[in-house]
N, C-alpha and C positions, 0 to 999 in steps of 0.2 A: 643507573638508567636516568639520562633526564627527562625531567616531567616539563610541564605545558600549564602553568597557572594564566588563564588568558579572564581579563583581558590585557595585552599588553599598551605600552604607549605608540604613537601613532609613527614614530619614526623608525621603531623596531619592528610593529606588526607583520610585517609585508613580509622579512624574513624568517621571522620565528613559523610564520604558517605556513610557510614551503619545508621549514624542517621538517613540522608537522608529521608531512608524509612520509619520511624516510628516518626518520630518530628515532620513532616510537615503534611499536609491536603491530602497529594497522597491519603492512602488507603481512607478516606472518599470519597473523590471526585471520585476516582474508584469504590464505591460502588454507587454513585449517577448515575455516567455516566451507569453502568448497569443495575441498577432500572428501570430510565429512557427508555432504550434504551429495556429493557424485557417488560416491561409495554405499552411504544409507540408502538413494533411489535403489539402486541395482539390488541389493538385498531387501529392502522392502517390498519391492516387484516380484520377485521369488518369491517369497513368504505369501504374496496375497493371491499368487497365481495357485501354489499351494492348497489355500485355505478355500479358495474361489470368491475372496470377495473381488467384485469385476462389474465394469462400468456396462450395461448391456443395452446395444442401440435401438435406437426406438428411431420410427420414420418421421416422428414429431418435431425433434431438436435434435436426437444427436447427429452426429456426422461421422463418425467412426465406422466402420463396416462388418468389424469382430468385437466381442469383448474384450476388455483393457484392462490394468490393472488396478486398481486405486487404491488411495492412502499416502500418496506420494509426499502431502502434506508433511508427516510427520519426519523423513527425511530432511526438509526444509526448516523444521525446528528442532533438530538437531544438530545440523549445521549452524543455523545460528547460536544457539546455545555454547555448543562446544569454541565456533570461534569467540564468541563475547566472556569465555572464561576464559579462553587463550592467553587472550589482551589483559584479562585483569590478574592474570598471575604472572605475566611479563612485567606489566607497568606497575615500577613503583609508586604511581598515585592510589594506589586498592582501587579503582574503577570499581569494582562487582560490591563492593561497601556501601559505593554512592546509592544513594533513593534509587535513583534514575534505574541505576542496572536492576537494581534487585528487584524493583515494581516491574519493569518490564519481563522479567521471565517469570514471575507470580502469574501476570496476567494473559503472559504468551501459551503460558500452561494451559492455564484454564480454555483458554482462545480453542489451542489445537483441539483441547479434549472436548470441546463442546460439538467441534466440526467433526472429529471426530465419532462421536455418537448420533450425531445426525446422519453421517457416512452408512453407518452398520446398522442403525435402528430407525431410520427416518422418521426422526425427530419433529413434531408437529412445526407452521412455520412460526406460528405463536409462541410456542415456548422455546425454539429459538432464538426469537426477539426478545426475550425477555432474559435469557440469559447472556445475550449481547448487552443490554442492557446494567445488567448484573455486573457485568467483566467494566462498562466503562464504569459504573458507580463506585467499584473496587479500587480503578486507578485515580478518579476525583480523589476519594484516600490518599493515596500515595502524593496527593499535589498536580498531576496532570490534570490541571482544570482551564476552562476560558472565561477571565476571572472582569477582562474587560474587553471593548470594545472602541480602537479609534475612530472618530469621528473625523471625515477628513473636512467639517463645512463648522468644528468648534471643538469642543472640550469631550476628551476621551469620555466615554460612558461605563460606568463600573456595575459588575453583574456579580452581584453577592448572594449568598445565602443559596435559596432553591433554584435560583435564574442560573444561578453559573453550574449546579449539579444538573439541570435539565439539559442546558445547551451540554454540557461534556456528554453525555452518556448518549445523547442522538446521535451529536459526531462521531464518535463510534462505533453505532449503530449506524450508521449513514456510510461511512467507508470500511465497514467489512460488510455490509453489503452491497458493496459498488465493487468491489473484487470478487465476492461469489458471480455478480452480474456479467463480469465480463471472461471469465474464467468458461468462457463457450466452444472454444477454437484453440487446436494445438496449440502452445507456446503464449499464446497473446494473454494472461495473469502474471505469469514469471517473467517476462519481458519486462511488459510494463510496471512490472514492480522495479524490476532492477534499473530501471533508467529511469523512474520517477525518485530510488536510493540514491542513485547518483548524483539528482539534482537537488534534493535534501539534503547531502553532506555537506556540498559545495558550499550550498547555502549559508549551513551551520559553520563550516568551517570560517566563511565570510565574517559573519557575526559573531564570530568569538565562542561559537559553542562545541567547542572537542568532543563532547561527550553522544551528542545527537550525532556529529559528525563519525565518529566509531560508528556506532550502531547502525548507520545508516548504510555505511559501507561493506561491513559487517553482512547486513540484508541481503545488500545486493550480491554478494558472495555465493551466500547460500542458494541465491536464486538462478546465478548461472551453473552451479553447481548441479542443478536439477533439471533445468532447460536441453540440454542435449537427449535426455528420454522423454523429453514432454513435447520437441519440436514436433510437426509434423514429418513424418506418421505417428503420433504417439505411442509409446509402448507400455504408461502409464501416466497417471492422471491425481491430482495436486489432491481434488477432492475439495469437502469441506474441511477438513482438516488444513488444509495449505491456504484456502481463499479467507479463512475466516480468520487466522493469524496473520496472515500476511495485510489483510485488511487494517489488522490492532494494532501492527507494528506502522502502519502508515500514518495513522492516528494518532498514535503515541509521537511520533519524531515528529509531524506538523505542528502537534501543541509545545513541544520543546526546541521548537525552532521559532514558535512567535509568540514565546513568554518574556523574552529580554529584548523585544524591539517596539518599544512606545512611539517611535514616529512613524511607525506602519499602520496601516488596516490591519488590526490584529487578525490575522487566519488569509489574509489576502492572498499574501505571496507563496505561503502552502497549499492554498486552496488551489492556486497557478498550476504549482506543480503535479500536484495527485487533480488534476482535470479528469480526465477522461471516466474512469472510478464513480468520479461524483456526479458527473452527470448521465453517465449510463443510470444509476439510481434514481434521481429526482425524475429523467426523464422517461422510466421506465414507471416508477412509480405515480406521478400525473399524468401519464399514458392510461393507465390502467382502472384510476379511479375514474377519470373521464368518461372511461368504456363503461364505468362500476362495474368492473371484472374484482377479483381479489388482489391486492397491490404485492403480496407474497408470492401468486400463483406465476410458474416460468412463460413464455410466450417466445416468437419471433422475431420481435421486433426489436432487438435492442441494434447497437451500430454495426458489431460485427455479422448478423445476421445480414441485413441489409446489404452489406457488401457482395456476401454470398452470392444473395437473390438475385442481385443484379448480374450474376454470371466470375466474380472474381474468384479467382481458387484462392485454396487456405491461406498457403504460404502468403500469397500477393497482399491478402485481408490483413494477415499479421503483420507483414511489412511496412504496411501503410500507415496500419494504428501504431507501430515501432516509430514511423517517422514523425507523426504526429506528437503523440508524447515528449517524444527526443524537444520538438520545436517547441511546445509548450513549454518546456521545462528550460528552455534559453531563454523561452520571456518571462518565462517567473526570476530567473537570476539576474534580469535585469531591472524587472517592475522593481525588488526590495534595494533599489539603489535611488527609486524613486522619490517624492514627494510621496503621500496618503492619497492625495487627489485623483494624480493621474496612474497610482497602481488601481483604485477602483474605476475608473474609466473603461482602464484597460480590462480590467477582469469583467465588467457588463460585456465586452465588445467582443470579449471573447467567447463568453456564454448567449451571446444570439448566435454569433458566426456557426457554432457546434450543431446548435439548434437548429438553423437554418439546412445546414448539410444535413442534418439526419433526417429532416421535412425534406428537403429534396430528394434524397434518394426514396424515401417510400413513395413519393410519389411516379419517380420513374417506375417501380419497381409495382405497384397498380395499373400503371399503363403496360409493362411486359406482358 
């Protein structure tokens, strides 16, 4: 089997990363991770219809009209799981040896299981956060840290000691709760997981990193693997169990996509891509202390609600944020071809532009 020691020289790159996708075990292992991950929904659905554990609508937030199934999560990380051993029992490089794999499914564990008892025992939102917390201080361990910081106006800034275990462990906490947050609306978590996967590998694969580029792709497997019972009408539900790994895994391949690019805004160009995630959170979260409501407690108001209220049906809601994501994630492929300068330009312009629409629409949505 040939392997992939990247990074290569500049006259070879171009073709050795289109072998890339057809030498190695990726498309097998992406067809495993979504066997698995189609297969595990169907039988997890069964089991919890069974059991009765079951999403039950409320006229508050949900939108469903019967009970549903949930857990669906855990189908999602088995799919991953099962394709990321795939790959590492195919490729003769040991993939699943490396830090990388093996941190990640330590922590992917933990992830599901945490969402998972929140699921069945609803888990206070404090303690929670605290073992969100716990899960990224686990993978600072393992080296998924943000260790610095470019400066695009002088000399990069290095974040040592407790600066750089603070900043990891919020980002973590900041995008697995930005995927429970949008995880509101048939299909629209699994989506936009799998095409914010997409543009993560791309990414990775751009810069020389095969390993974030697997996994990423990998993700994305998993996740369409799941999405045909999760579309609308849904016939089961991701859970925390699914928002809250899929959140870690976003986390984890952003920090391993801007550990080996010092002439980027470090976190920029990932920041690009997992958009919508992270500002459903900041802005759901500065929404809420504004009001000093509890910044954990659910509400209304995030983007996909907003569409709703304004009269847009599901599907149309989820297509939308499907196209938005898609388009974010072409300018994040482009921003890291950038300069430092004008990918943070870019990233301010983009986070008013979001802002602005989600200001706009509540405001039509007070006038209805």
């Amino acid at each position: 089997m040939k392997t992939f020691d990247f990074p290569f020289g500049e006259h070879e790159k171009a073709g050795r990363m289109d072998s890339f996708w057809y030498e190695t075990p990726l498309f097998p292992a992406m067809i495993v991770g979504f066997a698995v991950s189609y297969l595990g929904t169907y039988f997890v659905r069964g089991a919890m219809l069974l059991l009765g554990v079951l999403d039950i609508p409320t006229p508050d937030r949900k939108h469903h009209s019967k009970p549903v199934a949930y857990e669906g999560g855990i189908a999602i990380y088995l799919g991953f799981v099962c394709g990321l051993l795939y790959y590492a029992f195919r490729d003769s490089s040991s993939l699943f040896w490396r830090n990388e794999a093996f941190a990640l499914i330590v922590g992917g564990t933990l992830s599901a299981a945490l969402g998972a008892a929140d699921d069945v025992l609803d888990v206070k939102p404090w303690v929670k956060f605290l073992g969100q917390l716990a899960i990224g201080a686990i993978m600072y361990h393992f080296g998924f840290r943000i260790e610095r910081i470019s400066n695009p106006f002088g000399a990069e800034v290095g974040l040592i000691g407790l600066l750089s275990l603070v900043g990891t462990v919020l980002w973590y906490a900041l995008l697995m709760n930005g995927i429970n947050m949008i995880d509101g609306v048939d299909g629209l978590a699994a989506g936009i997981v799998a095409i914010s996967g997409i543009t993560l590998g791309v990414i990775a694969l751009d810069l020389d990193q095969p390993v974030a580029a697997v996994i990423a792709m990998i993700m994305t497997a998993a996740c369409l693997g799941f999405l045909p019972y999760n579309f609308h009408p849904a016939t089961i539900f991701m859970g925390d169990a699914g928002s809250l790994f899929l959140g870690y895994l976003l986390a984890s391949l952003t920090l391993m996509s801007s550990s080996k690019t010092p002439a980027l805004l470090t976190l920029a160009v990932p920041i690009v891509a997992v958009f919508l995630p992270l500002f459903e959170t900041t802005f759901a979260f500065t929404r809420r202390l504004a009001k000093r409501q509890n910044p954990f407690r659910g509400d209304r108001s995030h983007l996909h609600h907003r569409f709703l209220d304004l009269g847009f049906s599901e599907t149309r809601t989820v297509i939308i944020l499907y196209y938005l994501t898609a388009y974010v994630g072409v300018i994040a492929y482009i921003l890291q071809k950038l300069e430092s300068r004008l990918t943070l330009i870019m990233a301010i312009f983009l986070a008013v532009g979001l802002f602005l629409l989600a200001e706009s629409m509540g405001y039509l949505r007070r006038r209805q």
